[in-house]
MDTraj code that builds the backbone (N, CA, C; nanometers):
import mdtraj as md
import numpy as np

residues = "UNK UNK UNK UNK UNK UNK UNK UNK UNK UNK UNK UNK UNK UNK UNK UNK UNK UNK UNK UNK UNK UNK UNK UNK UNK UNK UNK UNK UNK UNK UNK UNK UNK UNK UNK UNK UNK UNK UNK UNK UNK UNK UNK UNK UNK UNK UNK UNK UNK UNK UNK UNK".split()
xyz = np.array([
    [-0.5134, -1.3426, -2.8861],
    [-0.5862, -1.2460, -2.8082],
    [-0.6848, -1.1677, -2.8937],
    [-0.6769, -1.1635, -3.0176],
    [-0.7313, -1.0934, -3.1068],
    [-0.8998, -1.1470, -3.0934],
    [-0.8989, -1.2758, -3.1397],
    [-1.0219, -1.3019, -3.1340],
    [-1.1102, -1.3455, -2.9638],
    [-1.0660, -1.2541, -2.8723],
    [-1.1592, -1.2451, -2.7275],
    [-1.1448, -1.0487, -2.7502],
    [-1.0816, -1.0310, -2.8462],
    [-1.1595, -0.8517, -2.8582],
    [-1.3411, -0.7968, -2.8441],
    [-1.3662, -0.8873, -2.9048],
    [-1.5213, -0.8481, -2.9122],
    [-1.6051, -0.8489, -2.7728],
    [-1.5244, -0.9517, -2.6649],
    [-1.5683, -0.9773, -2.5959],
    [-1.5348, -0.9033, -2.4675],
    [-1.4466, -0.8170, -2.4701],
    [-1.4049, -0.6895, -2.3904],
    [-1.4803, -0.5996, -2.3662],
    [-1.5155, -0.5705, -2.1968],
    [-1.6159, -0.4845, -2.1757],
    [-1.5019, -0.3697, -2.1302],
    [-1.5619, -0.2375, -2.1514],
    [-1.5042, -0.1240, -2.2191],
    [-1.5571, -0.0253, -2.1692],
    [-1.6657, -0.0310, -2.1434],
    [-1.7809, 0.0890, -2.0833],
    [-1.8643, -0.0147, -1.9337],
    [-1.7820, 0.0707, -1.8844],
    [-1.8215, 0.0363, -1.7081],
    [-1.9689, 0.0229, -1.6798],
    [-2.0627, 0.0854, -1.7812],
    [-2.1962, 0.1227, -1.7399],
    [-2.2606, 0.0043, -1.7503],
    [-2.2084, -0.1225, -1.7920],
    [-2.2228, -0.2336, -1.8597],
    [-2.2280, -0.3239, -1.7815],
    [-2.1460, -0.2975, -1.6506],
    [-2.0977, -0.3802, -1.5393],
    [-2.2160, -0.3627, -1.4544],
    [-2.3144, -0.4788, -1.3878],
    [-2.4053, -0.4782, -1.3081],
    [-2.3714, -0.4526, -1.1575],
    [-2.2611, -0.4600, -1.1125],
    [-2.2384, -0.4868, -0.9984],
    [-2.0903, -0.4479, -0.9519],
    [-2.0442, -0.3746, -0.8909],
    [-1.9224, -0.3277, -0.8150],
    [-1.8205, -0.3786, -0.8501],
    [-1.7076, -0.3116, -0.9164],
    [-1.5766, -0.4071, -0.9239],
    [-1.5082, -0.4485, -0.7828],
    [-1.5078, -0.5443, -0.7526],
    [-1.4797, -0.5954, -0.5843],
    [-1.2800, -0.6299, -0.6419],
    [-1.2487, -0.6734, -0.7047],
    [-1.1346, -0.7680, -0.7457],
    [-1.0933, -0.7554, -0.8905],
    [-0.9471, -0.7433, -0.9176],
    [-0.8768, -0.7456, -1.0493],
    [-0.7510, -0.8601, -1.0410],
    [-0.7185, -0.8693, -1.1113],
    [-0.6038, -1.0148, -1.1324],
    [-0.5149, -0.9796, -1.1987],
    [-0.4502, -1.0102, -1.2139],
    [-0.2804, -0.9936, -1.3200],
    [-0.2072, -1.1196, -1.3319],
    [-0.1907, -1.1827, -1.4281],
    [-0.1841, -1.3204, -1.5086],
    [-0.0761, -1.3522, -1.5383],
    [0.0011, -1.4239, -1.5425],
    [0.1398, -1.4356, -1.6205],
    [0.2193, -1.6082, -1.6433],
    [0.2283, -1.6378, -1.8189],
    [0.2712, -1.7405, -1.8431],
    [0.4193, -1.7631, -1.8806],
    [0.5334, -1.8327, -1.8453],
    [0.6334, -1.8544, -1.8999],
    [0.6948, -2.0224, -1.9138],
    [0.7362, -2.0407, -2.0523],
    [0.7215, -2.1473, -2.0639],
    [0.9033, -2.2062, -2.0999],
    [0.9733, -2.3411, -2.0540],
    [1.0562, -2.3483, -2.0693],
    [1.1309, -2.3747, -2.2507],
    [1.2273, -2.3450, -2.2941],
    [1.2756, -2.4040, -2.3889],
    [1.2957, -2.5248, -2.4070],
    [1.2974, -2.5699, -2.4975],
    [1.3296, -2.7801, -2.4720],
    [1.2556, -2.8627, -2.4507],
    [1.1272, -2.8135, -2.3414],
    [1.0734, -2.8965, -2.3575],
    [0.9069, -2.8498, -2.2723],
    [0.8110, -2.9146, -2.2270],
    [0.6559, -2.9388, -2.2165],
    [0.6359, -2.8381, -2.0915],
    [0.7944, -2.7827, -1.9949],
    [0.6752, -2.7224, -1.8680],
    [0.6516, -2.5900, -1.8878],
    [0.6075, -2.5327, -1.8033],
    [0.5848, -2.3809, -1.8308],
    [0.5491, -2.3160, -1.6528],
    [0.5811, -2.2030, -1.6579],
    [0.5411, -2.1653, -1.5161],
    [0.4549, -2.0153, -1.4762],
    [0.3681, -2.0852, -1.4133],
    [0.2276, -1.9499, -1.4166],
    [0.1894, -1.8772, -1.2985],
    [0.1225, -1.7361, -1.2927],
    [0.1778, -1.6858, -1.1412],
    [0.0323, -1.6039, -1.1968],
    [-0.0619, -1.5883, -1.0904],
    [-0.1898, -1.5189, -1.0715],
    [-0.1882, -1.4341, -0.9837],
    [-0.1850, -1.3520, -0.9443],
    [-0.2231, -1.2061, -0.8538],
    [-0.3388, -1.1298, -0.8395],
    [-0.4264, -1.1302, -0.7188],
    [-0.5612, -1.1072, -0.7451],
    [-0.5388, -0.9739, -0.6332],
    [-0.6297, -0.8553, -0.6961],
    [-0.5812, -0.7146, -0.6274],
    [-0.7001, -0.6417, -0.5683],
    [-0.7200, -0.6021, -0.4749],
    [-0.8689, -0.5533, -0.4101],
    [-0.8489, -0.4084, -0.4871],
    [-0.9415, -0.4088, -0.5720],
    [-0.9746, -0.2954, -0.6935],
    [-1.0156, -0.1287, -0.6431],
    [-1.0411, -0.1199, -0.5074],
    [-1.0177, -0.0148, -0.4421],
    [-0.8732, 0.0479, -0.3705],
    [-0.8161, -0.0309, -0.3227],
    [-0.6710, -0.0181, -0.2708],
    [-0.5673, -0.0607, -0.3266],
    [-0.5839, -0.1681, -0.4410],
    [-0.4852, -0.2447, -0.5103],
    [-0.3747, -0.3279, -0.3884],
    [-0.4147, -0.3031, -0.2845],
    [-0.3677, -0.4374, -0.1824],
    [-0.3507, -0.6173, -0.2745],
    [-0.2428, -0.6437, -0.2348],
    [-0.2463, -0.8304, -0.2620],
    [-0.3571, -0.8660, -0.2063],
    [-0.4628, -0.9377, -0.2208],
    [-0.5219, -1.0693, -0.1504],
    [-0.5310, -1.1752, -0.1608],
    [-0.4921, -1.1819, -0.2958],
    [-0.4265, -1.3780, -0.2843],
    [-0.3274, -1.4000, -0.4199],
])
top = md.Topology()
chain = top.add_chain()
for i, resn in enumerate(residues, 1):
    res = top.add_residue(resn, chain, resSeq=i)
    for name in ("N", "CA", "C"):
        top.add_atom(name, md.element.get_by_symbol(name[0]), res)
traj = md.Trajectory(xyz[None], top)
């Protein structure tokens, strides 16, 4: 994660256009062996309502 630091916007004034949508990410991966299981949550950035 270190090296996508630079690439973090930080100052809103930066942002051209309305935050409409935010997400929340999440990886877990099994012991033993290759699967892993991933879960995305996308949040309407005014109400923080689910929308998908």
């Amino acid at each position: 994660q270190e090296n996508i630091v630079p690439s973090i916007i930080t100052d809103t004034d930066q942002i051209e256009q309305p935050i409409k949508y935010v997400a929340g990410l999440d990886i877990s991966f099994v012991k033993g062996n290759d699967k892993a299981v991933a879960s995305m949550v996308i949040f309407d950035y005014q109400t923080l309502n689910i929308v998908a």
